[in-house]
C-alpha positions in Angstrom: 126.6 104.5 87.0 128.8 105.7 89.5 129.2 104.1 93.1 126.9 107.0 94.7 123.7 106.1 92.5 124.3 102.3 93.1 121.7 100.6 95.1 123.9 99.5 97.6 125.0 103.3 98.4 121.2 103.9 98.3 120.6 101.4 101.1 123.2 102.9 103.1 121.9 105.9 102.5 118.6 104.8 103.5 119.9 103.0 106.7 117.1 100.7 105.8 117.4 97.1 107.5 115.1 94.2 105.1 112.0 93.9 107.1 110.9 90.1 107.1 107.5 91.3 107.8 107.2 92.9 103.9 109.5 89.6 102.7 112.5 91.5 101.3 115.8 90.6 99.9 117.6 92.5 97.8 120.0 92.4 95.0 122.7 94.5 94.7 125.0 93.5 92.0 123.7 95.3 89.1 124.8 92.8 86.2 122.2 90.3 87.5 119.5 93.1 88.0 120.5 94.2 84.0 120.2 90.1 83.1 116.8 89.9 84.8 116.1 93.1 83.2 117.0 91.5 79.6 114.9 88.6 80.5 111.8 90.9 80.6 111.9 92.0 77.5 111.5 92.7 74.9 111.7 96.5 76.8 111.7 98.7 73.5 107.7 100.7 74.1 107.5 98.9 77.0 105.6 99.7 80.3 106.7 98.4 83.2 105.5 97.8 86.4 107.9 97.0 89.0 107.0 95.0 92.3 109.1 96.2 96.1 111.9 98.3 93.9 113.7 98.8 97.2 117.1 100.9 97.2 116.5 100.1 93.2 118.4 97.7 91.8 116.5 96.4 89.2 114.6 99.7 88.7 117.9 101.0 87.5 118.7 97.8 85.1 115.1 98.1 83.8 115.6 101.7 82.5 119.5 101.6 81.3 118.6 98.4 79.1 115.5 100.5 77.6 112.3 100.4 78.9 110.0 103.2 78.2 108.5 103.7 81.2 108.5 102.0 84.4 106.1 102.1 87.4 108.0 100.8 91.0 105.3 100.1 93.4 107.1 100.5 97.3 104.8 100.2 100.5 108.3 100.8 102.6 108.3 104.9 102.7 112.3 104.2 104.1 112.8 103.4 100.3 110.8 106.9 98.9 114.5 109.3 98.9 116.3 106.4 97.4 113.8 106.0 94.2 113.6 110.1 93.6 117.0 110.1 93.5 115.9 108.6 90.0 112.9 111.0 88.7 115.8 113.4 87.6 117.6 110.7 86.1 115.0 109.4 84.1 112.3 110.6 82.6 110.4 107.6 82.2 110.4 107.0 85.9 107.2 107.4 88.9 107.4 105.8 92.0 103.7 104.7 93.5 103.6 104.4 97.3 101.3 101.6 97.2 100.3 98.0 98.4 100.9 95.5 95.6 97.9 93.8 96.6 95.4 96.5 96.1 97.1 98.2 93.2 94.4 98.6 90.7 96.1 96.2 87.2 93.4 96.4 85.3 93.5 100.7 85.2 97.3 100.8 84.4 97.4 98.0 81.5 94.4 100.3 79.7 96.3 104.0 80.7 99.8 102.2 79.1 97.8 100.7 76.4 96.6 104.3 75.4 100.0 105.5 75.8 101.0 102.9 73.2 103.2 101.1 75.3 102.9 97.3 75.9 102.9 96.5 79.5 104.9 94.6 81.2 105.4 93.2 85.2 109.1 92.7 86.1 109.8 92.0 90.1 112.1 90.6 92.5 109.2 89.6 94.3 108.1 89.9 98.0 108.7 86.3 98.7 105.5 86.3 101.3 103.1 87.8 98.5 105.0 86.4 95.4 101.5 83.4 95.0 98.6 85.9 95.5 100.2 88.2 93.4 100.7 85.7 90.1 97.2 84.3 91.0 95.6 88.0 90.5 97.4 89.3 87.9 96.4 85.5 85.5 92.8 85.7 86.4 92.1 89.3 86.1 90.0 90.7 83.2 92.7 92.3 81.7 96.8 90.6 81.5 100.1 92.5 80.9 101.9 90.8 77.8 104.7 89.3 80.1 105.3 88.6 83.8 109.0 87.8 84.5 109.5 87.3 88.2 112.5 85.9 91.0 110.8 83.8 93.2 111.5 81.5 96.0 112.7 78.1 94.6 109.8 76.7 96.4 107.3 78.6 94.6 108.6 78.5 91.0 108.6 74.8 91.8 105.2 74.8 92.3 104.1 77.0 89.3 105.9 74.6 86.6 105.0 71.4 88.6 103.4 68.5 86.3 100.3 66.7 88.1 101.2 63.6 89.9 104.1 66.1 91.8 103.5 66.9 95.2 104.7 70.3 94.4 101.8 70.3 92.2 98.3 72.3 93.1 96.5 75.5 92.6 99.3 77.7 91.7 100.5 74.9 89.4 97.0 74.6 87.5 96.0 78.4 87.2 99.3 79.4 86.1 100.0 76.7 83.3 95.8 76.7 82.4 96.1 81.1 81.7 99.9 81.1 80.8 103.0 79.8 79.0 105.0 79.4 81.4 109.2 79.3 81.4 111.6 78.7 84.0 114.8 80.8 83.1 117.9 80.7 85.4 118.5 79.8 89.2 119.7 82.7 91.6 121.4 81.6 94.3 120.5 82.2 97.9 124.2 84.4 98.4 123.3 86.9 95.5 120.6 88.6 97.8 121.2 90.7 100.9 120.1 89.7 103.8 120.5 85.8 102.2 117.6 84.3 102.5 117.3 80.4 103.2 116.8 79.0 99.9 117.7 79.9 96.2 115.2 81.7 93.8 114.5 81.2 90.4 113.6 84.0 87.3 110.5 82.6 85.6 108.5 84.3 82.7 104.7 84.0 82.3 103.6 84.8 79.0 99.5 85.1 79.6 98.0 83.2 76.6 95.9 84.9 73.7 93.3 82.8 73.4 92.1 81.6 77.1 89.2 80.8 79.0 86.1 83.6 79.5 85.9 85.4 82.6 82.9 82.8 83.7 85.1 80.0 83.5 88.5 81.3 85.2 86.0 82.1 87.7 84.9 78.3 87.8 88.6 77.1 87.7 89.8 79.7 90.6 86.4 77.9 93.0 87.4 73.9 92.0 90.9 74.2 92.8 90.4 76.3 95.6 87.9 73.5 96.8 89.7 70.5 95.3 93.4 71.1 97.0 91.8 72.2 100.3 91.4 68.4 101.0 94.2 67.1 98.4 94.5 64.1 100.4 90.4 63.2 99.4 89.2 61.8 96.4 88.1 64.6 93.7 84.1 64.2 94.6 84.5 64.7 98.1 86.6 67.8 97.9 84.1 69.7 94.9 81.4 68.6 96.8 81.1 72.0 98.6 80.4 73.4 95.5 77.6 71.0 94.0 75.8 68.3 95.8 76.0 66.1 92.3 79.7 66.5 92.2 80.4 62.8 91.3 78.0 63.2 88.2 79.2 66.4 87.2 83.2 65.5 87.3 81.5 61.7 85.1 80.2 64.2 82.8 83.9 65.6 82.1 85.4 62.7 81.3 86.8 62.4 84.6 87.0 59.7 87.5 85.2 61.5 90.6 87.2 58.7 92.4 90.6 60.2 91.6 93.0 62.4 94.0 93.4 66.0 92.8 96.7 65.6 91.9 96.2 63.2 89.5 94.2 65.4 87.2 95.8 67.2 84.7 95.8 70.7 83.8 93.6 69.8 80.9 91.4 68.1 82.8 90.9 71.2 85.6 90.1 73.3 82.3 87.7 70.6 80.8 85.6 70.8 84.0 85.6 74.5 84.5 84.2 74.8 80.6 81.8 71.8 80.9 79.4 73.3 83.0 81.3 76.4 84.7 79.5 77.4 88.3 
């Protein structure tokens, strides 16, 4: 790759400053956008999709090491010349202006799936989106095979936290419950332009075969919701928005309705979703 298609010509090019309001950071030294790249593998008939490409960093690592086919979702239109600077490089390449949030998962793992390719999310994620983003793509009704993704230290803390933590909570529970979950390697805070505050870490989420039905993720997503809204209150005060005999039915999973959310472990969230889901 020559110095002209590098991403950081393409954000000179682009004269594009990181907005803090769309929580970007960029990496620009392409052998750790090809080692993040590796990490999401394997990329042999894969799919991916690709979360706030930018001047394309990553996009470019994710295609040289051999993904089939990778989809960039961008919402910043300063970024649009910089990414079809790539369609003529490779074929396997489409762009999506398009809101992360609203993208529709479930449509593109069934059109990849038809293509014969196994999907796959690999992002430098928006650090301001990076928790609603893993928390839709584990409970939807359809999962890509892997999710590798450089988030804030802060956040990957709180998806591998073990109960008892105080990073541990929601995130923690519906990630570990859907998902085997792997931290990978630190990033420091220097290797991304503008720096942000804190380091990063590459995790992998590998959504589990076997899981819970759609009624019961359903019933997880509502307890934790309720219980860690009042983390500080004992467990049958905090699910007692959701049933007025919370105390008997938290008894009825084998569970003290006197204990602090925190305490309970992931199991035990997963036990009283499946007991007697709402």
């Amino acid at each position: 790759m020559s110095w002209e298609n590098s991403p950081s010509a393409s954000l000179r090019k682009s004269g594009a400053r990181a907005r803090r309001a769309l929580g970007q950071n960029f990496i620009l030294d392409m052998n750790l956008s090809r080692r993040i790249a590796r990490a999401a593998g394997p990329l042999d008939g894969a799919a991916i999709l690709e979360i706030g490409p930018g001047p394309g960093g990553l996009t470019r690592a994710l295609l040289e090491e051999g993904a089939a086919r990778v989809v960039a979702l961008e919402k910043d239109l300063r970024f649009l010349p910089a990414l079809a600077e790539l369609i003529g490089e490779w074929d396997g390449f489409k762009p999506v202006m398009a809101d992360a949030l609203s993208f529709p998962l479930t449509r593109w793992l069934e059109a990849e799936r038809r293509r014969g390719l196994t999907p796959r999310i690999a992002a430098n994620l928006p650090f301001n989106i990076a928790s609603p983003l893993l928390a839709r793509w584990l409970t939807g009704s359809a999962r890509p095979a892997s999710i590798t993704v450089l988030l804030q230290r802060e956040v990957a803390d709180r998806v591998c936290a073990s109960h008892g933590g105080k990073d541990y909570g929601r995130l923690s529970i519906l990630c570990q419950a859907l998902a085997e979950t792997q931290p990978l390697f630190a990033v420091p805070k220097e290797a991304f332009t503008p720096r942000p505050k804190i380091d990063a870490r590459l995790l992998r989420l590998e959504p589990r075969a076997e899981t819970m039905s759609g009624e019961e993720i359903a019933a997880l997503e509502k307890i934790t919701a309720a219980a860690f809204s009042q983390r500080r209150k004992k467990l049958r005060s905090g699910l007692k928005s959701l049933r007025e005999d919370a105390a008997s039915w938290i008894a009825a999973a084998d569970i003290d309705p006197d204990a602090r959310p925190e305490s309970l472990a992931v199991e035990d969230f997963c036990r009283l979703a499946q007991n007697r889901p709402l």
